[in-house]
C-alpha positions in Angstrom: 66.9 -16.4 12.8 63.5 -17.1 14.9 60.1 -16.1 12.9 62.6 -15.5 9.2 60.1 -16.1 6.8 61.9 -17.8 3.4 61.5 -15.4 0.4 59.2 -16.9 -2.1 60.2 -16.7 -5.9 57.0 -16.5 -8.7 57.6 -17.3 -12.6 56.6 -17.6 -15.0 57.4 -20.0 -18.0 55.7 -22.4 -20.7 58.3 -24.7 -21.0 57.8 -27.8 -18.5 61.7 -28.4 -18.6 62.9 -24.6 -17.5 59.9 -24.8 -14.6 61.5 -27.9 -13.3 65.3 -26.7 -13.4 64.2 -23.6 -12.4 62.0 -25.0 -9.0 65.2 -27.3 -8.1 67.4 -24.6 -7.8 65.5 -22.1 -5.6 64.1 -24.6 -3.3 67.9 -26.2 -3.4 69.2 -22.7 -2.5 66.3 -22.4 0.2 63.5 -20.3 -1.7 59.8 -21.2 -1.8 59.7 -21.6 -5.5 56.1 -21.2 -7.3 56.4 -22.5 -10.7 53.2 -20.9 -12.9 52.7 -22.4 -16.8 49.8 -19.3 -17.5 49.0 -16.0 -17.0 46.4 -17.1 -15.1 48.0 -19.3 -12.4 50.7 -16.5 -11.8 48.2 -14.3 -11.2 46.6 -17.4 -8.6 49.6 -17.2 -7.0 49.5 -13.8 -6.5 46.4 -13.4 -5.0 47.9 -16.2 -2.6 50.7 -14.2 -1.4 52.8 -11.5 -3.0 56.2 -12.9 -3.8 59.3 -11.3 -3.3 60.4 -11.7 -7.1 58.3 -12.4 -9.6 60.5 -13.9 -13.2 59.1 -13.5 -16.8 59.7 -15.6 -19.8 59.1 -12.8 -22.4 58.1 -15.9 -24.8 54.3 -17.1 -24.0 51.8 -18.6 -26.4 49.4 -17.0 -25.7 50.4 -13.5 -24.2 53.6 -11.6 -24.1 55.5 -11.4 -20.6 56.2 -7.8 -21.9 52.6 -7.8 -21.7 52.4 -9.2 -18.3 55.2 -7.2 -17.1 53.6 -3.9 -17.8 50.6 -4.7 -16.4 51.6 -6.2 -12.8 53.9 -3.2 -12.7 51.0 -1.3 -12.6 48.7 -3.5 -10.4 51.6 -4.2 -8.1 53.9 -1.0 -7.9 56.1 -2.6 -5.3 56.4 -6.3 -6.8 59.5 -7.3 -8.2 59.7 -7.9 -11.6 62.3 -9.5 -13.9 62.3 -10.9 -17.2 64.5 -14.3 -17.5 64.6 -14.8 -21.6 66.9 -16.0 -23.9 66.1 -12.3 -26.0 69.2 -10.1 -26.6 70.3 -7.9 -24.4 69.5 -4.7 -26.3 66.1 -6.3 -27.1 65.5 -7.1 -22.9 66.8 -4.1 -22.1 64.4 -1.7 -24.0 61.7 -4.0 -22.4 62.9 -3.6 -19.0 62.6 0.3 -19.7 59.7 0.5 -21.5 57.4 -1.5 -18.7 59.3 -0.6 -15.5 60.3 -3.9 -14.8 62.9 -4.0 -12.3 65.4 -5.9 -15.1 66.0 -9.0 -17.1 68.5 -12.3 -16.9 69.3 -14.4 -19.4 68.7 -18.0 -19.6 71.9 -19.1 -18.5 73.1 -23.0 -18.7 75.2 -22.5 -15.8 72.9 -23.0 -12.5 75.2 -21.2 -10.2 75.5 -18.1 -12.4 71.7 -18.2 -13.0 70.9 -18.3 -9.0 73.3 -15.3 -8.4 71.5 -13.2 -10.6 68.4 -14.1 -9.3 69.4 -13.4 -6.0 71.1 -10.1 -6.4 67.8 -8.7 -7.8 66.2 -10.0 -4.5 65.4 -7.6 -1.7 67.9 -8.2 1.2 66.2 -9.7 4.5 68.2 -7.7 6.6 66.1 -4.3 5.2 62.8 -6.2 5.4 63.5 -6.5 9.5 64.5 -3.4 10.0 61.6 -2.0 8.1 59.7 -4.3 10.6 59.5 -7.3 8.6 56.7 -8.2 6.1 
């Protein structure tokens, strides 16, 4: 569609190897994909341009993505946010409540399964038009 802007796709992880799996399969699938390695080149990113998903390892050497979570939930009030760890599911999910993210994925091995649950926590173009695009 004329003037469709691609949805961009922020996170955030230490490890070089899950930034460079993870920025293959979002610009395969056709997302700008903004790989960060700190705290403080997500939040570069953000002051570039507000993503339309922002993903969390909850793992970081130097702060917690819980941490990070919480706080651009309360910067950024309409910014997606969702923790990608390889944490438990009761442990991610008592995160995900007790910042506001939006939710969590697991670290999957299995790239298709990993993009669909990206996706699905995407907003849908379709409502971004009607609501006059942004």
């Amino acid at each position: 569609m004329v003037g469709q802007r691609t949805q961009q796709i922020a996170f955030l992880d230490d490890s070089p190897t899950v930034r460079e799996v993870l920025s293959c399969l979002l610009s395969d699938a056709g997302y700008d994909a903004r790989a960060c390695a700190t705290w403080d080149e997500l939040k570069d990113a953000l002051q570039a341009r507000l993503p339309d998903l922002v993903l969390l390892d909850v793992e970081m050497p130097q702060i917690l993505g819980e941490h990070i979570g919480y706080v651009l939930r309360r910067d950024f009030p309409d910014l997606r946010v969702v923790y990608l760890s390889d944490h438990d599911e009761g442990t991610l999910r008592a995160m995900t409540e007790h910042t506001g993210v939006q939710g969590y994925i697991r670290k999957s091995p299995d790239p298709d399964q990993l993009l669909r649950e990206i996706v699905a926590f995407l907003p849908s173009v379709e409502a971004d038009e009607g609501a006059g695009g942004s």
